[in-house]
PAKOL-581797 format. One record per residue (C-alpha): residue in three letters; x, y, z. Coordinates in steps of 0.2 Angstrom, whole numbers. Example, Ala and Ser with C-alpha at 12.3 -4.5 7.8 and 13.67 -1.06 7.14 Angstrom:
% PAKOL-581797
+------+-------+-------+-------+
: code :  east : north :    up :
+------+-------+-------+-------+
:  ALA :    62 :   -22 :    39 :
:  SER :    68 :    -5 :    36 :
+------+-------+-------+-------+
% end
This chain:
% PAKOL-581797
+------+-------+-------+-------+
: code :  east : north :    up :
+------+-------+-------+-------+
:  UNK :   241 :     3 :    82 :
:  UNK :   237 :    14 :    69 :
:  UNK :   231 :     0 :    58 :
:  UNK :   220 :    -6 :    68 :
:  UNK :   211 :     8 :    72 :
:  UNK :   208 :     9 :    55 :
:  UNK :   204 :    -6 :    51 :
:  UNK :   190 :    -8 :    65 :
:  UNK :   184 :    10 :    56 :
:  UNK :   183 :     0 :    38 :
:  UNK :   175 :   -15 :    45 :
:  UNK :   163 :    -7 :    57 :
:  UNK :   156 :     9 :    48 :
:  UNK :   145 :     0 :    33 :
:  UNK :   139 :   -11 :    46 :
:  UNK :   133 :     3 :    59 :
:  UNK :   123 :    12 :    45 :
:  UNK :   106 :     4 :    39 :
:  UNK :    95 :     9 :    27 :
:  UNK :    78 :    17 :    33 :
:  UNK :    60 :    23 :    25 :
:  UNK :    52 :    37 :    34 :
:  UNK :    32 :    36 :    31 :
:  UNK :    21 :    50 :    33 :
:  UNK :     6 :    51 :    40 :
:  UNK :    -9 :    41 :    36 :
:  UNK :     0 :    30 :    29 :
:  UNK :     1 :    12 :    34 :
:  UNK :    11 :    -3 :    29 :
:  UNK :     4 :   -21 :    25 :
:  UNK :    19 :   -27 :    17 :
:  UNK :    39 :   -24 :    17 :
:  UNK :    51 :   -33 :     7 :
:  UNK :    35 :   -49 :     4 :
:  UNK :    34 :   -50 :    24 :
:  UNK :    16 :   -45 :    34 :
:  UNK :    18 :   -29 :    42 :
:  UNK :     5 :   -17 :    49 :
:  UNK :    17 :     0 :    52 :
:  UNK :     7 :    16 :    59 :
:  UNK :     9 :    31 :    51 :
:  UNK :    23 :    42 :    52 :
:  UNK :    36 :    27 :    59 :
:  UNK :    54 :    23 :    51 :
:  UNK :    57 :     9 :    44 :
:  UNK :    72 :    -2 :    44 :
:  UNK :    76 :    -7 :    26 :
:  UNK :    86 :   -24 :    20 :
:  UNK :    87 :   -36 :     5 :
:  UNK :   103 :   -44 :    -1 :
:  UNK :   104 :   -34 :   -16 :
:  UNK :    99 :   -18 :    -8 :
:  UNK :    82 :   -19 :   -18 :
:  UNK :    66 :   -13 :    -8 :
:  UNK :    47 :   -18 :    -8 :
:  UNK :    36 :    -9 :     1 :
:  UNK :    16 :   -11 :     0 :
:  UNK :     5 :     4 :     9 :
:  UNK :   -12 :     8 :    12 :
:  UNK :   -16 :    27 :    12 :
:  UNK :   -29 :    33 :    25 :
:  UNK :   -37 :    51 :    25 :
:  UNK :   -52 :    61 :    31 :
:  UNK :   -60 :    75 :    23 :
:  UNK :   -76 :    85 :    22 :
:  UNK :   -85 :    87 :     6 :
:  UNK :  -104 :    96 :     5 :
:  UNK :  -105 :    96 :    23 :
:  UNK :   -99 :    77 :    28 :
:  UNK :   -85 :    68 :    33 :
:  UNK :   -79 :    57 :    24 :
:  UNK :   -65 :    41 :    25 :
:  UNK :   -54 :    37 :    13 :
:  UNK :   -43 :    20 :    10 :
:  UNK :   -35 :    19 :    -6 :
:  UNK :   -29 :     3 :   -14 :
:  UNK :   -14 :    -8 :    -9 :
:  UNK :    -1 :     6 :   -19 :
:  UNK :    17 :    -8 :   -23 :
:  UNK :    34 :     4 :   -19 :
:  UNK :    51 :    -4 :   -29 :
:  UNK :    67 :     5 :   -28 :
:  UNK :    86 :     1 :   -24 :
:  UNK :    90 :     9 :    -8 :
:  UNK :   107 :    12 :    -2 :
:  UNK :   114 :    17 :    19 :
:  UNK :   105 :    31 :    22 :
:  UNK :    88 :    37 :    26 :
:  UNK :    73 :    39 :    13 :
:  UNK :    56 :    51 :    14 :
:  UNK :    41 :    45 :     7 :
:  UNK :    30 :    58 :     2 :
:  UNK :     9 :    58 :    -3 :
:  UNK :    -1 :    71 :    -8 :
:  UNK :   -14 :    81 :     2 :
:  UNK :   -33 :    71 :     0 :
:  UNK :   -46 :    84 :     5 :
:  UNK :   -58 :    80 :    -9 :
:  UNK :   -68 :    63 :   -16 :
:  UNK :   -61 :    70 :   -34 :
:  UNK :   -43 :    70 :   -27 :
:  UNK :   -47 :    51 :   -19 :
:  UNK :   -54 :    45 :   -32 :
:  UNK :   -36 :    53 :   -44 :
:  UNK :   -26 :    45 :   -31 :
:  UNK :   -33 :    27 :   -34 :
:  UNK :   -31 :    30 :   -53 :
:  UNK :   -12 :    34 :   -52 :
:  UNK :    -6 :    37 :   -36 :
:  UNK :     7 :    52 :   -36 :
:  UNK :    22 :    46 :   -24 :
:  UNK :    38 :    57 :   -21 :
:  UNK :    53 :    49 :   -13 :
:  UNK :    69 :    58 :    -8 :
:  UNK :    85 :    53 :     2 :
:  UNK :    91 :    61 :    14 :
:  UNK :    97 :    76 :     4 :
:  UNK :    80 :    79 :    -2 :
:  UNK :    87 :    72 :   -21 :
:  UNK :    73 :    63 :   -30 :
:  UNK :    75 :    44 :   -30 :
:  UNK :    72 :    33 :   -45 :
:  UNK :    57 :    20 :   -40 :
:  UNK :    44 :     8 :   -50 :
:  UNK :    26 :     7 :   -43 :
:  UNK :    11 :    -2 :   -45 :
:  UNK :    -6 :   -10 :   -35 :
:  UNK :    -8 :   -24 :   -26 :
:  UNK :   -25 :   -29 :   -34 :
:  UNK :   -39 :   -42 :   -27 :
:  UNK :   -56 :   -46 :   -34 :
:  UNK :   -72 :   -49 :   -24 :
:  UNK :   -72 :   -51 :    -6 :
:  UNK :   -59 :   -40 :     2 :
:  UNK :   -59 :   -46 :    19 :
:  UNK :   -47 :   -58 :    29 :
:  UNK :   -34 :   -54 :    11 :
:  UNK :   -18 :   -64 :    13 :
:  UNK :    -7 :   -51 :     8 :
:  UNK :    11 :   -61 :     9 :
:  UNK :     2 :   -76 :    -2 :
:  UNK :    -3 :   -61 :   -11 :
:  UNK :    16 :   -51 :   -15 :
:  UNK :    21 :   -71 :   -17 :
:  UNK :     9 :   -73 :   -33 :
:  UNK :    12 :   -54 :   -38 :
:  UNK :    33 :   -56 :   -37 :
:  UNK :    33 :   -74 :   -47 :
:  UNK :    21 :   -63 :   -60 :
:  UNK :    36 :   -53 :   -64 :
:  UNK :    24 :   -38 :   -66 :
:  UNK :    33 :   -22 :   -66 :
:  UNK :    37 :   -18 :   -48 :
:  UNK :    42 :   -37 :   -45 :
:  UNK :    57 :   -41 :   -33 :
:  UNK :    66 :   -58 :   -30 :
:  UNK :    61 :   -72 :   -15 :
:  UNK :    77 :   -73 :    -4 :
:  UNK :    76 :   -90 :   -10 :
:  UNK :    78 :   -85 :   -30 :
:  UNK :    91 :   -70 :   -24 :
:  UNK :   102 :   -86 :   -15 :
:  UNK :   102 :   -97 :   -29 :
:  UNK :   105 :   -84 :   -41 :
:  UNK :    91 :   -89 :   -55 :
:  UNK :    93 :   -80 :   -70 :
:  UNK :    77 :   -86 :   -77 :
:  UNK :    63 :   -73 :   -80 :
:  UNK :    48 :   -76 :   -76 :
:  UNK :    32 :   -71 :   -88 :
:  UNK :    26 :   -53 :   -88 :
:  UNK :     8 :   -54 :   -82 :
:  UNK :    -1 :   -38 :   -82 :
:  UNK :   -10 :   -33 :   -66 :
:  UNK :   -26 :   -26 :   -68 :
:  UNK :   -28 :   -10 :   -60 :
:  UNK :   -47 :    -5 :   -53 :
:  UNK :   -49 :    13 :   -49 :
:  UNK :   -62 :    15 :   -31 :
:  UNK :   -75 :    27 :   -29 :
:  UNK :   -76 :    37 :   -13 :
:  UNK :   -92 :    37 :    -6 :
:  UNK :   -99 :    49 :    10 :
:  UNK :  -100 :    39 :    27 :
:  UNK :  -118 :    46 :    28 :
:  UNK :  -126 :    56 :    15 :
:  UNK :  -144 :    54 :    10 :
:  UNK :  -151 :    56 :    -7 :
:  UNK :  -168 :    65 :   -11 :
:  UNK :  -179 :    58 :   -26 :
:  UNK :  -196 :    53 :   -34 :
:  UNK :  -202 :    38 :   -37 :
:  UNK :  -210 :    43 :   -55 :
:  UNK :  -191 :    50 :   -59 :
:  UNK :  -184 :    36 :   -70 :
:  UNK :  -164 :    46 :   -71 :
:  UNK :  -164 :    50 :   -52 :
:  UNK :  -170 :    30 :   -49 :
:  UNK :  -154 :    26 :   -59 :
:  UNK :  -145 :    37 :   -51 :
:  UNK :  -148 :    29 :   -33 :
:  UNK :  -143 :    12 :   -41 :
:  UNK :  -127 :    18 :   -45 :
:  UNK :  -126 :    26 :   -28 :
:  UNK :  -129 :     9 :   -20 :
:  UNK :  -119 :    -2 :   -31 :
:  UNK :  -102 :    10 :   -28 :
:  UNK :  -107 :    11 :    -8 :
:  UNK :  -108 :    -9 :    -9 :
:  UNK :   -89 :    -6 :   -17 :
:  UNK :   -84 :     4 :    -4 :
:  UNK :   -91 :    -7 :    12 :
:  UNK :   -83 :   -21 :     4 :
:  UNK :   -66 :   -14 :    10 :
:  UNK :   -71 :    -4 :    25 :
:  UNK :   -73 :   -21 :    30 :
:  UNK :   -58 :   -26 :    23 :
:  UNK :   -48 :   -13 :    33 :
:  UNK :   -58 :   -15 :    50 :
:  UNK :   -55 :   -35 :    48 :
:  UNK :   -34 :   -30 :    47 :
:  UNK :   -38 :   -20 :    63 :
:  UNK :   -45 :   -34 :    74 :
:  UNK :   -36 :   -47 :    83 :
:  UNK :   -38 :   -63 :    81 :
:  UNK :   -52 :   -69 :    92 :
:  UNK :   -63 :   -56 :    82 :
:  UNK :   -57 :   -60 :    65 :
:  UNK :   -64 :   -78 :    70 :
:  UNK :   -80 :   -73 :    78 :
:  UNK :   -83 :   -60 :    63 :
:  UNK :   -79 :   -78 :    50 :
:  UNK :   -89 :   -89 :    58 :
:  UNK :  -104 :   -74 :    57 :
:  UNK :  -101 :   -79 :    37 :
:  UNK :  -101 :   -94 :    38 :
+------+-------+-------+-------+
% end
């Protein structure tokens, strides 16, 4: 009797314990382990791959006032690789309450993951890049392209892991394009005859065009279907 007991402990105890990702808050999942996901904030996340590798892809979304306005902030598609084991994991972002911080946290976005003993955790990170249009992005072709790259925070396919394919794919460096944070309504004052404050509002429009660009990226996520096709044949 005894031996059994103990055996059903052996057999069942790695198998009722999985691995998990706490987010925090304001961030959002598009991608977990190369599948589509669209995670709230602050939600748990059930983690598995056959070797225990994990790749998560998040967007971070924050509001803050800066010289009297509010202002929204989504940063790029920030790629999260690290081996996990049965237990829980925190993720951890810091606090954006400035367009300066934004725009630092585009440049190199400083992540701090712990287990659940608060001990740091090895990880590898990266962007999940796109140039021109941002809207209606296809963001598991996307990791596809990104994880046969073999960039730096590359996992696997299931298929590749099954076969056991030993063969490296080429390092292909992904480009990374910081984001300037633009007010949602700010107005700037200036004269005609002044040639630097003409240049100025140039600027000014050319980074708000930047920043529309994926605010209309992030709204199109957020629509259902019917509107994602109203909103594409508008375009075309």
């Amino acid at each position: 009797m005894r031996h059994i007991i103990a055996l059903l402990c052996l057999t069942l105890s790695p198998m009722g314990i999985a691995a998990s990702l706490q987010l925090p808050d304001r961030a959002e999942t598009v991608l977990v382990n190369g599948k589509a996901s669209q995670q709230q904030s602050s939600v748990k996340l059930d983690l598995s791959m056959p070797d225990n590798m994990q790749q998560i892809a998040f967007r971070y979304q924050a509001r803050y006032r800066d010289n009297g306005s509010q202002n929204d902030f989504v940063s790029d598609v920030v790629i999260l690789r690290f081996q996990a084991i049965e237990q829980n994991y925190q993720l951890t972002l810091p606090t954006i309450n400035s367009a300066s911080r934004a725009n630092q946290f585009n440049d190199q976005p400083t992540i701090t993951l712990t287990d659940n003993t608060g001990k740091s955790i090895v990880f590898t990170q990266d962007k999940l890049m796109k140039s021109g249009l941002q809207i209606g992005r296809d963001f598991a072709q996307e990791i596809a392209q990104y994880n046969g790259s073999g960039a730096i925070a590359a996992i696997a396919s299931a298929k590749r892991i099954t076969s056991k394919t030993t063969t490296a794919a080429p390092v292909v460096p992904i480009a990374i394009m910081p984001v300037a944070i633009v007010p949602v309504a700010k107005t700037t004052e200036v004269t005609a005859s002044n040639n630097t404050a003409d240049t100025q509002v140039n600027k000014t429009e050319d980074i708000t065009q930047a920043e529309i660009s994926r605010m209309l990226d992030y709204w199109y996520q957020k629509a259902n279907t019917n509107t994602q096709a109203e909103f594409k044949a508008k375009i075309n």
